[in-house]
C-alpha positions, -999 to +999 in steps of 0.1 A: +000+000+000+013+037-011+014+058+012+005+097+001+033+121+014+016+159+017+036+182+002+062+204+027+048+235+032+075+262+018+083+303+029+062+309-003+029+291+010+001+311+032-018+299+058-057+303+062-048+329+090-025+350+067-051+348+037-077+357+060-057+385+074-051+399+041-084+398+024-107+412+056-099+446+048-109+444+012-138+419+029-151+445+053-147+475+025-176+455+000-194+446+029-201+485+038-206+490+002-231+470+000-247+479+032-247+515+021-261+504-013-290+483-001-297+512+027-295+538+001-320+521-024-348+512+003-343+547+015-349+566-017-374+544-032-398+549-004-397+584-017-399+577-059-419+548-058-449+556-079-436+582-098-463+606-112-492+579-105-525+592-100-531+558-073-500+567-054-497+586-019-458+580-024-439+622-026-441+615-060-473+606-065-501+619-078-528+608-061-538+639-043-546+661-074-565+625-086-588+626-053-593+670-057-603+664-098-633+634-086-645+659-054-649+685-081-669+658-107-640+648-131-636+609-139-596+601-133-589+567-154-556+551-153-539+536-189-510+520-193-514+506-230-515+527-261-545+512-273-565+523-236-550+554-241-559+563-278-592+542-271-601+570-247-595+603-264-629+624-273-637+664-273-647+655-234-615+641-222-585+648-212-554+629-219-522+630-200-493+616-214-470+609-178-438+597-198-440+612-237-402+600-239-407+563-229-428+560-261-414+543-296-413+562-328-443+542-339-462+546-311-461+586-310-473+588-342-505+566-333-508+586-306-509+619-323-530+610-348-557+600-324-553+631-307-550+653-336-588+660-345-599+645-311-610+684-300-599+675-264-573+680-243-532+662-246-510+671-214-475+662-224-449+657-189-414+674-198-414+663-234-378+662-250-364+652-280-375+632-304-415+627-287-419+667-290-413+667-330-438+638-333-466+650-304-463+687-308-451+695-344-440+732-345-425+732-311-386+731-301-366+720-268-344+749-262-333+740-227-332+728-189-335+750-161-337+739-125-374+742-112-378+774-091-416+798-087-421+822-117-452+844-126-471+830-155-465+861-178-493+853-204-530+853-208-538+819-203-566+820-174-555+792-158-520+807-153-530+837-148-558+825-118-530+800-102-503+826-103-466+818-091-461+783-097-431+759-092-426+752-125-393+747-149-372+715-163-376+717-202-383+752-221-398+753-254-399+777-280-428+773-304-430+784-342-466+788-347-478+826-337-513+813-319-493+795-292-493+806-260-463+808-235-462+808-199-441+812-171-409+818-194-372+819-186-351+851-190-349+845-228-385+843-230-381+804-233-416+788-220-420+764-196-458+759-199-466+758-234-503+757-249-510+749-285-547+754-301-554+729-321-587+717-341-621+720-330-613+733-301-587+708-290-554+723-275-519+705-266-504+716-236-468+713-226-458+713-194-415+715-186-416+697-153-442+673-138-439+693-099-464+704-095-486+674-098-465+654-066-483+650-039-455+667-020-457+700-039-495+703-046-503+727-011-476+750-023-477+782-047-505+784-074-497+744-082-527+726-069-548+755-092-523+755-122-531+719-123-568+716-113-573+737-142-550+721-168-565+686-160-603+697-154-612+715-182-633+681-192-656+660-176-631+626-180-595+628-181-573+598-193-540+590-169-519+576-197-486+557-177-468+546-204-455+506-198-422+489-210-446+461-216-472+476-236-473+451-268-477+480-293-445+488-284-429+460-306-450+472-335-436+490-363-403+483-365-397+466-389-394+487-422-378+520-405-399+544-416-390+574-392-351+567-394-350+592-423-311+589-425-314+550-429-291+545-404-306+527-374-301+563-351-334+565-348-342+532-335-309+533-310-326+569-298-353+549-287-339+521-271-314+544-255-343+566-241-358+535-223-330+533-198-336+552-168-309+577-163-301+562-132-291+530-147-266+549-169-245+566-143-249+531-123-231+514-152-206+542-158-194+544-122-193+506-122-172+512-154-153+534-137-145+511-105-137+481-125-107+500-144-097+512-111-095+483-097-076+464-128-049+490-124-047+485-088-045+449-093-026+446-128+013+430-127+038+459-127+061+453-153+103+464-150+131+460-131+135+442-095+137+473-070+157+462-040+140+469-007+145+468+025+126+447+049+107+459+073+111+429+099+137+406+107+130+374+083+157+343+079+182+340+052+167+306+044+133+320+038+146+349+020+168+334+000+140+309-010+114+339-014+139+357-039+148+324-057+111+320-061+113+355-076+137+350-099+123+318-116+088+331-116+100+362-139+129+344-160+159+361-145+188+338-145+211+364-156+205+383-120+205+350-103+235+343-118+249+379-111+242+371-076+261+341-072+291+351-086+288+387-067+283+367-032+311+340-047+338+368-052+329+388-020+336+355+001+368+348-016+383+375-019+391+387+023+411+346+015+432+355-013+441+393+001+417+410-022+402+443-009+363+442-010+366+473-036+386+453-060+364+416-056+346+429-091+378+438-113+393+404-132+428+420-132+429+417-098+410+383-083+417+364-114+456+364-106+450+355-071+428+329-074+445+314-099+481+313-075+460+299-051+447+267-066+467+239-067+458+231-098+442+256-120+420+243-142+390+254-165+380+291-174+380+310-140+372+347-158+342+326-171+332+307-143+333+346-123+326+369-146+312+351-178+278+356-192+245+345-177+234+308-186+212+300-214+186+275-193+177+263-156+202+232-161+234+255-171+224+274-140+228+249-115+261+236-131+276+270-125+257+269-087+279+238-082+312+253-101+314+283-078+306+260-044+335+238-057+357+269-062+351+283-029+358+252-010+387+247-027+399+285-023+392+278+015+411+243+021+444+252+001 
């Protein structure tokens, strides 16, 4: 029976302790990292869960302008589907679009042409581009401001009976001269926007949804501004566009907005589905991971001799360097070293001064008048070049011991 022999454990080898003691710092850094992380998600999505929804009592809801529209008669319906949406649009409702930007191409054109000659009303949330070209034709993004109170500055009664109103994000400019701007920046840029349209109908734009959260509503003119913009008919339509809304996979085959053929337009529109937050989340993860590979990646150049900073044994650091050098190839500087530590033992026996152990014209002479019996190439075997492979190596390992004992017993 064969017995299996562990193998010896060397300088080189770490124990469980020393791995453990090494890697609980990094260890204990993810583990806050993740605490913070978990902590910081439940904390903020208490606060934006519900985002603009007419059922939530969330910050960021919307149900309490919902439950003032029903006390004063007007039916709130929720939609999340294209087809509920454009299903529902009539002189005697209102439509509001919560999220213009999470639509396809294809399904803000259905969308404006139901609403087009629909003579009621279509509340657009901080349209951008592309969804403004498409829903309101004639209109521009010009810019973002923060959101801060400003004076309505038009005609429009509803404005002008709500007053100051905290109200900003998106500014348009619009082309057509009938179009009616409120609450404008310095430039005259608006950030309510109202657009007549057909038989009555209008389009309204509106920069920033704030004043519709639940957490804003008892402040300024906002619960009036948007009473008024949502109750001007009997039924309004609470359109909460839905990443699973199966019209959204219609229409795209054949390209027909991409007018530069390209594919831009269709990337735009997947691009414009990812939630901003998800974009910085991947760019910081980005970021960490290249941080990390250059803390972590193999410096490449020359051994740098250093001192140590405890007291270790010449057997383990003679093993640790050998290790060293064979891991990286470097049998010239092993080979260096031997003959260096060779010459500085010989020489105090032959009468060499340590400055002169590394000049042939001086040790060669003298250790050749010492041997008995000079034999071989001794400026070689000193001070030749390094070996070619691990097994030439070791033959001039055992050359220089068999010098050195010989220097020492003659």
């Amino acid at each position: 029976m064969t017995a299996t022999v562990a193998a010896p454990t060397t300088s080189g080898s770490r124990t469980p302790r020393q791995i453990w003691q090494r890697a609980r710092g990094l260890l204990l850094a993810v583990l806050v990292l993740v605490v913070a992380g978990v902590t910081l998600a439940a904390v903020r999505s208490g606060g934006q869960h519900g985002r603009l929804d007419p059922r939530s009592a969330d910050p960021y809801g919307s149900r309490a302008v919902a439950e003032l529209l029903k006390d004063r008669g007007v039916s709130v319906d929720v939609a999340t589907t294209l087809d509920e949406a454009a299903g529902a649009v009539g002189p005697d409702t209102t439509l509001l679009v919560a999220g213009p930007d999470m639509l396809t191409a294809h399904q803000q054109q259905r969308l404006h042409t139901a609403t087009a000659d629909s003579a009621g009303r279509t509340v657009l949330i901080a349209p951008d581009l592309p969804s403004v070209a498409r829903l309101a034709p004639g209109v521009r993004p010009e810019s973002h401001g923060p959101v801060a109170t400003r004076p309505p500055l038009c005609d429009l009664p509803a404005a002008r009976a709500a007053g100051p109103s905290d109200i900003g994000g998106i500014h348009y400019v619009a082309v057509a001269r009938d179009a009616i701007v409120c609450y404008p920046d310095d430039d005259g840029r608006a950030s309510l926007l109202l657009l007549p349209g057909h038989r009555a109908g209008d389009t309204v734009l509106l920069g920033s949804p704030d004043i519709l959260y639940n957490d804003r509503l008892d402040q300024q003119g906002n619960a009036s501004l948007g009473l008024q913009l949502l109750g001007s008919r009997p039924h309004l339509v609470w359109y909460l566009p839905s990443l699973d809304d199966p019209s959204a996979a219609e229409g795209d085959s054949g390209s027909q907005d991409d007018s530069s053929g390209d594919g831009t337009q269709g990337e735009s529109d997947f691009l414009g589905l990812i939630p901003p937050g998800w974009l910085w989340g991947a760019l910081q993860l980005a970021l960490a991971a290249g941080l990390a590979a250059i803390w972590r990646a193999r410096r490449f150049g020359p051994l740098v001799t250093e001192r140590l900073p405890v007291a270790v044994r010449a057997s383990e650091a003679t093993e640790g360097r050998a290790r060293l050098y064979r891991k990286a190839d470097a049998r010239d500087r092993a080979a260096a070293s031997l003959r260096s530590a060779t010459r500085s033992r010989i020489s105090p026996l032959l009468g060499v001064s340590p400055r002169d152990s590394d000049s042939p014209a001086v040790l060669l002479p003298a250790v050749a008048t010492r041997l008995i019996t000079p034999g071989g190439d001794l400026g070689t075997l000193l001070f030749g070049p390094a070996p070619t492979d691990d097994a030439a190596l070791v033959l001039l390992t055992d050359q220089l011991d068999a010098l050195e004992r010989e220097v020492r017993t003659s």
